[in-house]
DRENNUFI-365355 format. One line per 3 residues: number of its first residue (from 1); their letters; for each residue x, y, z of N, C-alpha, C. Coordinates in steps of 0.001 Angstrom, whole numbers, plus 524288, in hexadecimal, padded with zeros to 5 digits. Atoms other than C-alpha are relative to their C-alpha. Example, Ala and Ser with C-alpha at 12.3 -4.5 7.8 and 13.67 -1.06 7.14 Angstrom:
# DRENNUFI-365355
1> AS> 8037A 7FB5A 80000 8300C 7EE6C 81E78 80384 804B0 80000  7FCCC 7FB5A 7FFC4 83566 7FBDC 81BE4 7FCFE 80442 802DA $
# end
This chain:
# DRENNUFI-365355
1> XXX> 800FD 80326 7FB51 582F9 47A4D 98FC5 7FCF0 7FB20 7FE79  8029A 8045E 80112 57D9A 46B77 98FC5 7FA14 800F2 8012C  80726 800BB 800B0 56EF2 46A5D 98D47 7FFB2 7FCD2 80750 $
4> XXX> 8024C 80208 7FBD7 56A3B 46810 99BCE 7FB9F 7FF32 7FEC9  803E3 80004 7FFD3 55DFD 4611B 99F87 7FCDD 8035A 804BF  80163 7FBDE 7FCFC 552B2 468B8 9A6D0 7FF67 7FF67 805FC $
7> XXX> 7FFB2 80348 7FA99 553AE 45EF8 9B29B 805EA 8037A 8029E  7FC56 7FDC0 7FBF2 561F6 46546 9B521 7FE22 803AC 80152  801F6 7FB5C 7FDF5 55C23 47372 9B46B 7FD62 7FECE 8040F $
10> XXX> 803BD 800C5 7FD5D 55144 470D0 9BC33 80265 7FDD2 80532  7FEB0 801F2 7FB3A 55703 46933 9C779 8020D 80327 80493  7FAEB 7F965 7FCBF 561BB 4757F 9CA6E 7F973 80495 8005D $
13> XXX> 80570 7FA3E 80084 5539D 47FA7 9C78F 7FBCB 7FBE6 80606  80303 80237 7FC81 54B9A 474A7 9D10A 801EF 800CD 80520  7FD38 7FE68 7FA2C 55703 47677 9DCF9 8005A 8047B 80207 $
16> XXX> 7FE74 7FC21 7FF45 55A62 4842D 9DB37 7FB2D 803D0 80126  805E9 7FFA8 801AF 54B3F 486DD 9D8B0 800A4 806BD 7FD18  7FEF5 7FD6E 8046C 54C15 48F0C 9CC48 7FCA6 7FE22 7FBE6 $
19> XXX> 80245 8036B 8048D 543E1 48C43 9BFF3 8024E 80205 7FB7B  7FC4C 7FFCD 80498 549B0 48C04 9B3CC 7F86A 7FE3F 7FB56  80490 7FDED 80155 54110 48FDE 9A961 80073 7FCBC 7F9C9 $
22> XXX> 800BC 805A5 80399 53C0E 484BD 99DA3 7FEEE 80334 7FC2E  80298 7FB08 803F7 53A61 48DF1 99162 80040 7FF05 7F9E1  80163 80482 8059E 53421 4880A 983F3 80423 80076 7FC1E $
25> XXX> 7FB8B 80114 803DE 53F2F 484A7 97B86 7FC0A 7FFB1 7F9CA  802BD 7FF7B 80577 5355B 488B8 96E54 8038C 80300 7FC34  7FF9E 7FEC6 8046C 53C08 490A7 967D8 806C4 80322 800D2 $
28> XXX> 7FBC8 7FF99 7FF12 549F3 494C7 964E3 80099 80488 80358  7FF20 7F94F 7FB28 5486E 4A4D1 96B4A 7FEDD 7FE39 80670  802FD 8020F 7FB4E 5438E 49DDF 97784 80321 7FE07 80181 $
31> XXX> 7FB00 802D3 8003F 54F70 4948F 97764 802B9 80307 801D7  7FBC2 7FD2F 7FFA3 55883 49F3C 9767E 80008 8030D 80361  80218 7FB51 7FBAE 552F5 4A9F8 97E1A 8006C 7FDFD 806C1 $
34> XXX> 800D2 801EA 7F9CD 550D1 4A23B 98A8D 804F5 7FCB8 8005D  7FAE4 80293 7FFB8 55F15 49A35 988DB 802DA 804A9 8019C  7FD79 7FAB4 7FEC6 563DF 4A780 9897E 7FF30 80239 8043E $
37> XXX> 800C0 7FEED 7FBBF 55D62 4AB8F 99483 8014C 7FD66 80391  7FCEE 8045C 7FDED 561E3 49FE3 99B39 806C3 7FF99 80079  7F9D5 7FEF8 800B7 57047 4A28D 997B0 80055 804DD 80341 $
40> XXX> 7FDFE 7FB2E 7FD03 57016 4B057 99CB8 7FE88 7FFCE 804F5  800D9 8013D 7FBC0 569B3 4AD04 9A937 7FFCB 7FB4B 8030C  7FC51 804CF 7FE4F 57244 4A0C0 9AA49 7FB5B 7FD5F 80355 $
43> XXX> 802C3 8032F 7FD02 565F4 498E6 9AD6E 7FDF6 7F9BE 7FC32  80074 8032D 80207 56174 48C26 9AA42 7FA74 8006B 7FCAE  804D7 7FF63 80330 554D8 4893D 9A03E 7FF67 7FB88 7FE7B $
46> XXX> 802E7 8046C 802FF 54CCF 47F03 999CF 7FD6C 801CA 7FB48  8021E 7FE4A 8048A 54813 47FFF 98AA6 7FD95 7FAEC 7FE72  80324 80596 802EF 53D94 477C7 98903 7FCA3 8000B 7F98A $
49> XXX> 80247 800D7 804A4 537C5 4732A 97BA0 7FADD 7FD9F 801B3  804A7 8016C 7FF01 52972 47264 97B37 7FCAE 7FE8A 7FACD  80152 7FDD8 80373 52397 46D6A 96E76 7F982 8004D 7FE24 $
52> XXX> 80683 8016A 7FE96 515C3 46E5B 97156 7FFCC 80724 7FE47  80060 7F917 7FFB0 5183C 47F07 971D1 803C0 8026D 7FB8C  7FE75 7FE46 804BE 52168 47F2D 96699 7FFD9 7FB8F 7FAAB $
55> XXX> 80088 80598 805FF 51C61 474E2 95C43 8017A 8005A 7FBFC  7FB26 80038 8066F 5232C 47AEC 9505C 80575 7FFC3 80169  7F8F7 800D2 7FFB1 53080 47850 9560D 800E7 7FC31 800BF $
58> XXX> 80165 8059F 7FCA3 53261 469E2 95664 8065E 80014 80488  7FB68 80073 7FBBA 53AA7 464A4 96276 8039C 7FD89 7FE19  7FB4B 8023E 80211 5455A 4601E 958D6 8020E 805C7 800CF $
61> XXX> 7FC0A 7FAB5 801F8 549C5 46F58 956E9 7FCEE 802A9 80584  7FE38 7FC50 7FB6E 54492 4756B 96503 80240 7FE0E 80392  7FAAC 80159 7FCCE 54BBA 46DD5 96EB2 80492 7FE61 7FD1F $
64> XXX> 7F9E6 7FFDC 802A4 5588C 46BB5 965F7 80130 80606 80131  7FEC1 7FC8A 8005F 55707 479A9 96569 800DF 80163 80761  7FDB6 7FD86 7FA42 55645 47BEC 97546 803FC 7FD96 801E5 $
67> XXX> 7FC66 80332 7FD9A 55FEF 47081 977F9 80426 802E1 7FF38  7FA77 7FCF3 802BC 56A6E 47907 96F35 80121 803FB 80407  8005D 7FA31 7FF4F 5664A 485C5 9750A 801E8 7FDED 8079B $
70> XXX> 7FDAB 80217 7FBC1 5692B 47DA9 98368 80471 7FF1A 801D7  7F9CB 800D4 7FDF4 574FC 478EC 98216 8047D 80426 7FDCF  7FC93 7FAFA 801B3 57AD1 4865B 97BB4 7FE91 8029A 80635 $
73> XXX> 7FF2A 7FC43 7FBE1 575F1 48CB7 9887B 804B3 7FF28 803DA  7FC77 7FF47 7FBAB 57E94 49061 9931C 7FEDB 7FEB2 80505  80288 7FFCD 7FACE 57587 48D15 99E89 7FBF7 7FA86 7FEC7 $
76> XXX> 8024C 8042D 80212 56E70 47FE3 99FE2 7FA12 8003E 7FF23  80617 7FE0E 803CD 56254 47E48 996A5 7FD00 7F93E 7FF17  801EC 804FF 8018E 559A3 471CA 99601 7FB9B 80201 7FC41 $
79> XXX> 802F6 7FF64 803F7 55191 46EE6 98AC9 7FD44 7FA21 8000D  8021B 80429 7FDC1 54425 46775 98DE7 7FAD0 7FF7B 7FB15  805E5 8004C 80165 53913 4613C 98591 7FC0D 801ED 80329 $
82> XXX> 80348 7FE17 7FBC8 52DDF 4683A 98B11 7F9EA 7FD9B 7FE9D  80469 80230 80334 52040 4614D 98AA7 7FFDD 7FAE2 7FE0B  800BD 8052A 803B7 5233B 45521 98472 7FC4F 7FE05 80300 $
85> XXX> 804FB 80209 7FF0C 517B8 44D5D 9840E 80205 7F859 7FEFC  7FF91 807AA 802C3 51EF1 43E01 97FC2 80521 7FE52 80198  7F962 80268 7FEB1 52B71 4376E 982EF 80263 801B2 7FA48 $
88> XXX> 7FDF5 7FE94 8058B 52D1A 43883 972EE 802D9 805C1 800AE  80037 7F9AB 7FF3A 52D02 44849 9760A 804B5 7FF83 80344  7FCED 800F5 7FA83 536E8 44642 980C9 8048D 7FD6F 7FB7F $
91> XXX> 7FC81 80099 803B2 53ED5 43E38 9777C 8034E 8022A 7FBAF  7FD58 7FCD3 8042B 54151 446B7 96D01 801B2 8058A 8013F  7FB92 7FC1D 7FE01 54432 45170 974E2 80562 7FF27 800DA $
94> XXX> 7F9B2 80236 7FF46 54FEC 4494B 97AD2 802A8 800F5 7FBE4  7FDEB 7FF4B 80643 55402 447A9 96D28 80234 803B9 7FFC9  800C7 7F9FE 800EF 5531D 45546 96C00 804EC 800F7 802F1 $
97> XXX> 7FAF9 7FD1C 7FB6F 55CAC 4578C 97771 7FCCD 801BC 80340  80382 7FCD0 7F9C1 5536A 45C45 982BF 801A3 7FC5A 8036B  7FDE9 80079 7FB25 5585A 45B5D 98F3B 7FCCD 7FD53 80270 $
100> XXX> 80478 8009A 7FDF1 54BDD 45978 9947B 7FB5E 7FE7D 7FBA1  8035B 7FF3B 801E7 53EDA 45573 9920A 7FC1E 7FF92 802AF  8035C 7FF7E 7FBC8 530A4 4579C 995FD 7FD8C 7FCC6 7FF1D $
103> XXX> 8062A 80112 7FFBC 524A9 44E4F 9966E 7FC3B 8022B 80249  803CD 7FE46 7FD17 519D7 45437 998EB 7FA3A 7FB3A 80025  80452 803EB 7FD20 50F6B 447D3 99D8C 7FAEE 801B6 80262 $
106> XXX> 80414 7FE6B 7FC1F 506A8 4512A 9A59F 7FA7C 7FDB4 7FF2B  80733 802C4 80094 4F963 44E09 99E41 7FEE6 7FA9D 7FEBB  80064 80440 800DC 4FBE3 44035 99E3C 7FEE1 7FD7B 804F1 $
109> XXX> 8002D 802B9 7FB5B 4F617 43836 9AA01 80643 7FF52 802D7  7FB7B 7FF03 7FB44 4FFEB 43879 9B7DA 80460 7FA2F 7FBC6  7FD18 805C3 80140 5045B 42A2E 9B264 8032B 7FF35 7FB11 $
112> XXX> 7FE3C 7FEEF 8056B 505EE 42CB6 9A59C 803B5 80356 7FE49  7FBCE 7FA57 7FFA3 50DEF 438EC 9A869 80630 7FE2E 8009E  7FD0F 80110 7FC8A 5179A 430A9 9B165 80261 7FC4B 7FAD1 $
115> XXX> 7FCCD 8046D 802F9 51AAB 425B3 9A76E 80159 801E2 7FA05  7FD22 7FD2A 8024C 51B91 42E66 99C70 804D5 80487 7FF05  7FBE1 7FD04 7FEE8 5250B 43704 9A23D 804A2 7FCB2 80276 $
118> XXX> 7FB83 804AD 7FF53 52CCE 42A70 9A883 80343 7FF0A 7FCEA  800AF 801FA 80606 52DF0 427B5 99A08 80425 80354 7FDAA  7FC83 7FB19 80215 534AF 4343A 995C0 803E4 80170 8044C $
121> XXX> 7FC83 80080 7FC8E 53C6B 43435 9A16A 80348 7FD34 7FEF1  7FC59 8078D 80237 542DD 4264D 99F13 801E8 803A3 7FC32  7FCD2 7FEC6 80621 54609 42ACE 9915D 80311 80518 7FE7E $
124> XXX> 7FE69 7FC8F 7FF42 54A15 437B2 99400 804AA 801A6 8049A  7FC1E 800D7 7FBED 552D4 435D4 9A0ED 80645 7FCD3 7FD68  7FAE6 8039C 8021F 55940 42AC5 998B1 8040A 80363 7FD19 $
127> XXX> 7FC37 7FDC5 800C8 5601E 434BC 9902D 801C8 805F5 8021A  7FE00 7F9FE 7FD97 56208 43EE5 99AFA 7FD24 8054A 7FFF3  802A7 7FB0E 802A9 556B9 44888 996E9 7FBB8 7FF87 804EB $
130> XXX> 803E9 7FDA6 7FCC9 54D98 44E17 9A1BD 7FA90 8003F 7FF76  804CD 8010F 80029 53F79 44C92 9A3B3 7FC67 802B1 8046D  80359 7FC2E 7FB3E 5347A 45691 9A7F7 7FAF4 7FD63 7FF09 $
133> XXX> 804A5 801F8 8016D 526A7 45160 9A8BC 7FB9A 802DA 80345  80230 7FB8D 7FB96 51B0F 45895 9ADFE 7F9BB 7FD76 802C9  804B5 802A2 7FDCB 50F43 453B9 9B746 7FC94 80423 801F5 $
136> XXX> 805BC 7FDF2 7FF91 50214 45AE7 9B96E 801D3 803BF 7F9CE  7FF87 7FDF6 80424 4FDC2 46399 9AE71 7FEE3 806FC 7FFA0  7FE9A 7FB1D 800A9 4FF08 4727D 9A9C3 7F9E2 80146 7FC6C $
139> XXX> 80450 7FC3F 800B4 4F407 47C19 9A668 8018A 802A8 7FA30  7FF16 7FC1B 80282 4F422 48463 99A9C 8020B 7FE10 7F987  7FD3F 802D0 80352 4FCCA 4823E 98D84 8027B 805ED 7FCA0 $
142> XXX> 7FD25 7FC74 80309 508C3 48965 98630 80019 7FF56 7FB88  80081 80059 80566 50403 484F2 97991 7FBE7 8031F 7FE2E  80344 7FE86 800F0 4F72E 48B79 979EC 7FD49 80308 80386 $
145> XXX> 80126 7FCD3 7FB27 4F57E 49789 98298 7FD1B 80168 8014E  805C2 8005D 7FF84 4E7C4 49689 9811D 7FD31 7FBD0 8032F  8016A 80651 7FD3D 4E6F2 4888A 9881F 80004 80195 80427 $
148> XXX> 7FE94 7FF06 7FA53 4E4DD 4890A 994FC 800A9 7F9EE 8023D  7FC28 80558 80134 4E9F7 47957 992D7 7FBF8 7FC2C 80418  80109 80333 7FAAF 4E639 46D58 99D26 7FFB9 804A1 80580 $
151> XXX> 80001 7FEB2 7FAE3 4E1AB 47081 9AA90 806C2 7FD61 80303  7FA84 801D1 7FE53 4EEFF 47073 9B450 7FE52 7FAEA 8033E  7FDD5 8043F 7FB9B 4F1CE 46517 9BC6D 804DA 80051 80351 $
154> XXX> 7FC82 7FEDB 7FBBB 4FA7C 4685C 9C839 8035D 7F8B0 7FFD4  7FCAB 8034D 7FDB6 50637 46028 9C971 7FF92 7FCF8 806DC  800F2 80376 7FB19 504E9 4566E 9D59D 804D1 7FF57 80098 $
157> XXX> 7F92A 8028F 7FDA2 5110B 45500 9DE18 7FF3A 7FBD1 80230  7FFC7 80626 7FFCD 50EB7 447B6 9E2CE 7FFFE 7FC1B 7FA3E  800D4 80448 80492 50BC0 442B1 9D527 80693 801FE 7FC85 $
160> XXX> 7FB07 7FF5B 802D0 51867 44B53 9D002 80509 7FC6C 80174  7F994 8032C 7FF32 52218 443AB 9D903 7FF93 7FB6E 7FDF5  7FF14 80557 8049C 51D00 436D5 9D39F 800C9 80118 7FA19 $
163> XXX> 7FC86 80132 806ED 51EFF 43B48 9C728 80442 80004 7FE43  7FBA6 7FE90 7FEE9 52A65 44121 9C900 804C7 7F8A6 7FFBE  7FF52 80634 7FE8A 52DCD 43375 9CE97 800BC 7FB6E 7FAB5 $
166> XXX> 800A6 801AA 8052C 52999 42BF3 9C39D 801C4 800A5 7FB20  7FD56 7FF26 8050E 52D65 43129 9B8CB 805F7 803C0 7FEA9  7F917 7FD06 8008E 53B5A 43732 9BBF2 800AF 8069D 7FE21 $
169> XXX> 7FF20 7FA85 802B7 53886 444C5 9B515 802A0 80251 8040F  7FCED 7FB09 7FDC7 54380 45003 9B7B8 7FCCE 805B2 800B0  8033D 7FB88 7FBF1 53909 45A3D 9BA53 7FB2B 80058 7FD3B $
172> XXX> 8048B 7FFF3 8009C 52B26 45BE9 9BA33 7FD21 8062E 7FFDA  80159 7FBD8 80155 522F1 46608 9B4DD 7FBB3 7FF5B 80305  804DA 8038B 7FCA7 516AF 466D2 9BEF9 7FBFA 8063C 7FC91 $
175> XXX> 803CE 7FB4D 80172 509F0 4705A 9BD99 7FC97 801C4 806AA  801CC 7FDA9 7F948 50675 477FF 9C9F2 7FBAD 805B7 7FD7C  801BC 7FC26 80268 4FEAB 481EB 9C196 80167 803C2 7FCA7 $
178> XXX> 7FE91 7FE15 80661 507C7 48664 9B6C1 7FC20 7FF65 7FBF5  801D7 80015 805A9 50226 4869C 9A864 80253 80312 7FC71  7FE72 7FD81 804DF 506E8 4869A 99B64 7FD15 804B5 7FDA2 $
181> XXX> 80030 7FB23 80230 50661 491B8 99312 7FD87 805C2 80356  80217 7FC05 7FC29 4FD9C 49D5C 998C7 7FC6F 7FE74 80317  801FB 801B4 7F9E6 4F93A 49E03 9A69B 7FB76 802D8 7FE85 $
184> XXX> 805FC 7FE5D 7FFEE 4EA2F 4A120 9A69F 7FF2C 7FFF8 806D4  7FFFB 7FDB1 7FADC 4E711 4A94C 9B2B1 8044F 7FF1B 80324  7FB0B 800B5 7FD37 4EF9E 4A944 9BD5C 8031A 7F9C4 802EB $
187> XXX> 7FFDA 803D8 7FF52 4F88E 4A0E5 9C069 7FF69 7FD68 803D3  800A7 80249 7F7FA 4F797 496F1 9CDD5 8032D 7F9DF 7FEB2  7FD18 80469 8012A 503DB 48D82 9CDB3 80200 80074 805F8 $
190> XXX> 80025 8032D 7FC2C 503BE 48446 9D7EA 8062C 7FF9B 801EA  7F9D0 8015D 7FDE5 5131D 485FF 9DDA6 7FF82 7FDC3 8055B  8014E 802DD 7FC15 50F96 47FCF 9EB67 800FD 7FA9B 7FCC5 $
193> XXX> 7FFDA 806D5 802F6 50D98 47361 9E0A5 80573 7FFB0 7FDBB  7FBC0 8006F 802C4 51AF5 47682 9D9CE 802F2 7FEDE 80584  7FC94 7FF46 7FB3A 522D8 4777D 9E8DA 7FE06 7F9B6 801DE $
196> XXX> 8018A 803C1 8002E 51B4F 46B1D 9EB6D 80349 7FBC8 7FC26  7FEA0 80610 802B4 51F4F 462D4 9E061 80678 800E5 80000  7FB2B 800C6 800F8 52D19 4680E 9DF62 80256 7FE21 8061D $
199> XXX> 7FFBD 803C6 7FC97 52D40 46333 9EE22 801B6 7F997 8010F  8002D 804DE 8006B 529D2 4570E 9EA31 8026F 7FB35 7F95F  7FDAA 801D4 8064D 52FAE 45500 9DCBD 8050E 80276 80003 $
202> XXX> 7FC21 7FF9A 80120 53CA3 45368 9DAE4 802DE 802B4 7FA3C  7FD02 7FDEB 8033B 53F0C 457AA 9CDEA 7FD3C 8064A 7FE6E  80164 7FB37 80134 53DAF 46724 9C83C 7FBF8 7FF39 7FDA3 $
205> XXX> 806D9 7FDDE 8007B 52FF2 46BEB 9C53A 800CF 803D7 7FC23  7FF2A 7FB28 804EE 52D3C 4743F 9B7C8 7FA84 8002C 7FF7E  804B2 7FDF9 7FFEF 5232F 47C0E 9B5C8 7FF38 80295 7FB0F $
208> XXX> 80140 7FD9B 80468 51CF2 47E7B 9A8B3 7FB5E 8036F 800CB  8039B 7FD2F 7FE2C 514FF 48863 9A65D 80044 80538 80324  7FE93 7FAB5 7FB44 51B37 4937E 9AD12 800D1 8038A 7FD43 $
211> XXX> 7FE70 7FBFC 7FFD3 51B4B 49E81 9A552 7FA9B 803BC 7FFEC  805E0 80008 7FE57 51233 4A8AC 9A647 7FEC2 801E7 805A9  80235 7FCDF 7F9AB 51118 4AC13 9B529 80361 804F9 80192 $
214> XXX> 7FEC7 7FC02 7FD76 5159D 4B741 9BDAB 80582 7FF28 7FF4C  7F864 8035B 7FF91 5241B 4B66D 9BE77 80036 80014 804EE  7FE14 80176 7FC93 5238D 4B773 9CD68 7FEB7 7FA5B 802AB $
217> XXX> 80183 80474 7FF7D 51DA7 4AAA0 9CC7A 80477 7F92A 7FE8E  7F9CD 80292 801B1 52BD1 4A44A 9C5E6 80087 7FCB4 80482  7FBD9 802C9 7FC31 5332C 4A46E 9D1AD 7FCB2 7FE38 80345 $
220> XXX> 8019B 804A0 7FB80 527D3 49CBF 9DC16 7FEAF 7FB73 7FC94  800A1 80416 80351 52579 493B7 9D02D 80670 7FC3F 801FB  7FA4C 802B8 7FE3F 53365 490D2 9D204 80348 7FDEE 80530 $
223> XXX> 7FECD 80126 7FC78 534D3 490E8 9DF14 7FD69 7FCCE 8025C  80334 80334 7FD14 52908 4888A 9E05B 802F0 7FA48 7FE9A  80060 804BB 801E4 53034 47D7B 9D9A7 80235 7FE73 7FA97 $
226> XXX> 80002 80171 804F0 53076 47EF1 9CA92 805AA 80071 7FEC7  7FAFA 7FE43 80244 53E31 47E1E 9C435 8004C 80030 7FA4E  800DF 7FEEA 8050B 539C7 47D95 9B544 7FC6F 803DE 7FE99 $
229> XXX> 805B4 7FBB6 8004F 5305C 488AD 9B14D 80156 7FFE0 7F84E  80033 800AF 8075D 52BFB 4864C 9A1ED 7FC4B 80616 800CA  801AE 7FB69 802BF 529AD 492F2 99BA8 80031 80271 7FBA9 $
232> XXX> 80209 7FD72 8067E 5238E 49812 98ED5 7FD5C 80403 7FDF1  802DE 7FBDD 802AF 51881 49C97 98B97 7FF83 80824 801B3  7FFA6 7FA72 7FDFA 51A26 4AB6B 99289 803E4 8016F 7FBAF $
235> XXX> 7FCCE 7FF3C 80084 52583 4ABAE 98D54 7FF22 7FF49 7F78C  80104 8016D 805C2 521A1 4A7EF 97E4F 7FB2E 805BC 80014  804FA 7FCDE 800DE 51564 4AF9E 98031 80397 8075A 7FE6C $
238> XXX> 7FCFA 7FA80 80050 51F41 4BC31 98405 80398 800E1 7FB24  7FC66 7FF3D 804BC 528BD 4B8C5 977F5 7FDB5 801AD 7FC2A  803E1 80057 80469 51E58 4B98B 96E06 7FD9D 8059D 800F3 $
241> XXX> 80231 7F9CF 800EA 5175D 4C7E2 9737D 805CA 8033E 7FDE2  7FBEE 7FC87 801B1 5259D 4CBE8 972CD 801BD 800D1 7F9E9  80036 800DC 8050B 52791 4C769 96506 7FB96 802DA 7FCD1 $
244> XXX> 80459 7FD5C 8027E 51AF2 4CE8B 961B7 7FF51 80445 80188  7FE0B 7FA60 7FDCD 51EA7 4DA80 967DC 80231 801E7 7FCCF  7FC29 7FCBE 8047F 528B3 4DD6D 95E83 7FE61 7FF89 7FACC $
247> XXX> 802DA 800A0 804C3 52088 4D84B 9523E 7FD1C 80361 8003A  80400 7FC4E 80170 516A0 4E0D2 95504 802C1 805FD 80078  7FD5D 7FB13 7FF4D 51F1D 4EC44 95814 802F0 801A2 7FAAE $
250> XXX> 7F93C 7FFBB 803F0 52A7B 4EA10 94BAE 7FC12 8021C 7FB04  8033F 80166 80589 5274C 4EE07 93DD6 7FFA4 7FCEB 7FC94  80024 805D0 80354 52234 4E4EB 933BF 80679 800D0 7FC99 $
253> XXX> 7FA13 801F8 801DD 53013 4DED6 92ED0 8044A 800B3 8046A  7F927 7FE57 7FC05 53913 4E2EB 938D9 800CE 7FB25 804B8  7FF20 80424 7FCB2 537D8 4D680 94116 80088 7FAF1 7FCF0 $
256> XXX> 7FD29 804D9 80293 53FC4 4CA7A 93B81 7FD84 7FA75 8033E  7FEDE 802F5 7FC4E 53CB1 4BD80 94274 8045E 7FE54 803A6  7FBEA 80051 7FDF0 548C6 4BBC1 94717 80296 80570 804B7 $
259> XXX> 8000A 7F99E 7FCD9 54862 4CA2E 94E2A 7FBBC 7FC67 80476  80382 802AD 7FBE9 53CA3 4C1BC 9577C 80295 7FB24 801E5  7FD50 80375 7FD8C 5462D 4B714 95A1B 802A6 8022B 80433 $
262> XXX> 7FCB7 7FE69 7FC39 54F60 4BE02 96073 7FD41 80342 804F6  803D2 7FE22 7FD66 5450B 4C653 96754 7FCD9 7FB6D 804B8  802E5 80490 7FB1B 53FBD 4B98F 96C36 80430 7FC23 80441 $
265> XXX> 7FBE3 800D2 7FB9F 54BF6 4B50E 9711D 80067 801DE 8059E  80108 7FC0F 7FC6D 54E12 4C15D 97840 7FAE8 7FEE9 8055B  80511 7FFB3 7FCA9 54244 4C01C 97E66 7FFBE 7FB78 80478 $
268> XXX> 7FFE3 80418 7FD3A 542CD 4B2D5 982CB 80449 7FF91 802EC  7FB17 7FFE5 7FB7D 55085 4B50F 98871 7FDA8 80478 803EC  801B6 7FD67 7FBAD 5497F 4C0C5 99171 7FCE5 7FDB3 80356 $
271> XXX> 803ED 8051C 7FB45 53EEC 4B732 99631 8013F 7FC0A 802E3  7FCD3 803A6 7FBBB 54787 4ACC4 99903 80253 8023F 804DB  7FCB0 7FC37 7FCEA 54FC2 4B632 9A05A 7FD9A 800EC 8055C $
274> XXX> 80470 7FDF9 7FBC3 54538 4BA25 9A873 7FEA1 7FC02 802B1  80262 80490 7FC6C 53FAE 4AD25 9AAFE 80410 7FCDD 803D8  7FBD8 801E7 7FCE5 54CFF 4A7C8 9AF27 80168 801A4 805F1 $
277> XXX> 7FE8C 7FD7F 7FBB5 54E76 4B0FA 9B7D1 7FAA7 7FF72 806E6  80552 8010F 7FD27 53FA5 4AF9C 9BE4C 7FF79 7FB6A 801C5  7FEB3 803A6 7FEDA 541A5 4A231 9BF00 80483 7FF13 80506 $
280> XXX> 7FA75 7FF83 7FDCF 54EE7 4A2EA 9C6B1 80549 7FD38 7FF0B  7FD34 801C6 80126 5564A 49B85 9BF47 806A0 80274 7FC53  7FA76 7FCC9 80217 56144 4A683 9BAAD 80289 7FEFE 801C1 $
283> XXX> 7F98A 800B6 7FAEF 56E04 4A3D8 9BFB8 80110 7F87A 80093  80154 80586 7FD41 56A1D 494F3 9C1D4 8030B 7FCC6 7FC09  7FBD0 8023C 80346 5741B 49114 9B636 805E4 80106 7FF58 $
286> X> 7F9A5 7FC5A 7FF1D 58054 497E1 9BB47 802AE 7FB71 80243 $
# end
């Protein structure tokens, strides 16, 4: 199937109100596992490259590698810089083949946000490639699960439609009380503010930062609004006890590396599976 960008997903997941689930394009079992899950429950997906969370893989060999693994699927798959911090970053993804790409501007003054993301817009629209950018800022961090990162800053829906406005982006990532990596105490996410801005903002709303909570918390996330939901670290955290489940169980020699690949595949095709389904986006590629 042709490499879609995440603006088509998203638009059909923003009407139908469905979220379609953003899931770190690091490493090849992760790739495969969740493409797969996506094929069997004929739903759509996003594989974003992040290289802030996988710094020994440069983004010459992990998005080539998700763009491939995209357009072999059977069900449509966008593949998004996630994070970029520069227009440069944004550039060489294109290169790359990404469908999409992200700026993330948040900790840069309101003004500074708007004309740097104008910027990567322009240059990114010109050859057809999609643009997410994100305004207020996120709590926490999936690099260091010890951080409890910047204080949040709640997304403003009056200041989102001018941005919105301004700088053309195909969907905005906001912060209503998500946070990266692990949630410290419970969580309290502002969906009154998500039903609000998707009110008033025309384009789909993604929400990083979502893994990690209750699961009956999915479907009013989704129904409040969100149609992207980025999700990792739970899901990394769970691959890794599983992987050390069977190390500590096997006897010394009897586990190959290549015996934990496939294991991690596996694995990641059951989680996807699950999340697809929690989400409601199964069926939504038929």
């Amino acid at each position: 199937m042709p490499l879609v960008s995440s603006r088509e997903i998203l638009t059909q997941a923003r009407k139908k109100r469905y979220g379609v689930p953003s899931l770190l394009a690091g490493n090849v079992e992760l790739v495969i596992g969740s493409v797969l899950a996506a094929e069997e429950r004929k739903s759509p997906l996003i594989l974003p490259f992040n290289q802030e969370v996988t710094p020994k893989i440069p983004m010459e060999i992990g998005i080539p590698l998700a763009v491939n693994a995209a357009k072999r699927a059977s069900v449509p798959v966008a593949v998004i810089l996630d994070h970029g911090n520069s227009l440069e970053d944004a550039v060489r993804a294109i290169h790359l083949g990404a469908s999409s790409v992200m700026f993330d501007g948040s900790n840069l003054p309101y003004e500074e946000n708007v004309r740097q993301t104008e910027e990567v817009v322009r240059v990114a629209h010109a050859v057809g490639v999609c643009v997410e950018a994100e305004l207020g800022g996120l709590s926490g961090s999936a690099l260091d699960l010890d951080d409890s990162g910047p204080e949040a800053s709640f997304t403003d829906p009056d200041q989102a439609v001018d941005f919105v406005h301004k700088t053309g982006v195909d969907t905005l990532a906001i912060s209503f009380g998500n946070a990266h990596g692990v949630y410290r105490g419970e969580p309290n996410l502002d969906l009154d503010r998500v039903r609000k801005l998707h009110t008033m903002v025309h384009v789909p709303l993604v929400m990083h930062g979502a893994s990690g909570l209750a699961k009956d918390m999915y479907p009013r996330i989704v129904e409040s609004g969100i149609s992207k939901v980025c999700y990792y670290t739970a899901m990394g955290i769970g691959a890794a006890n599983d992987l050390g489940r069977t190390l500590a169980s096997a006897g010394q020699d009897t586990v190959v590396y290549h015996h934990l690949i496939s294991q991690a595949i596996d694995y990641f095709y059951e989680y996807t599976t699950g999340l697809l389904d929690l989400l409601g986006c199964s069926g939504a590629a038929q």
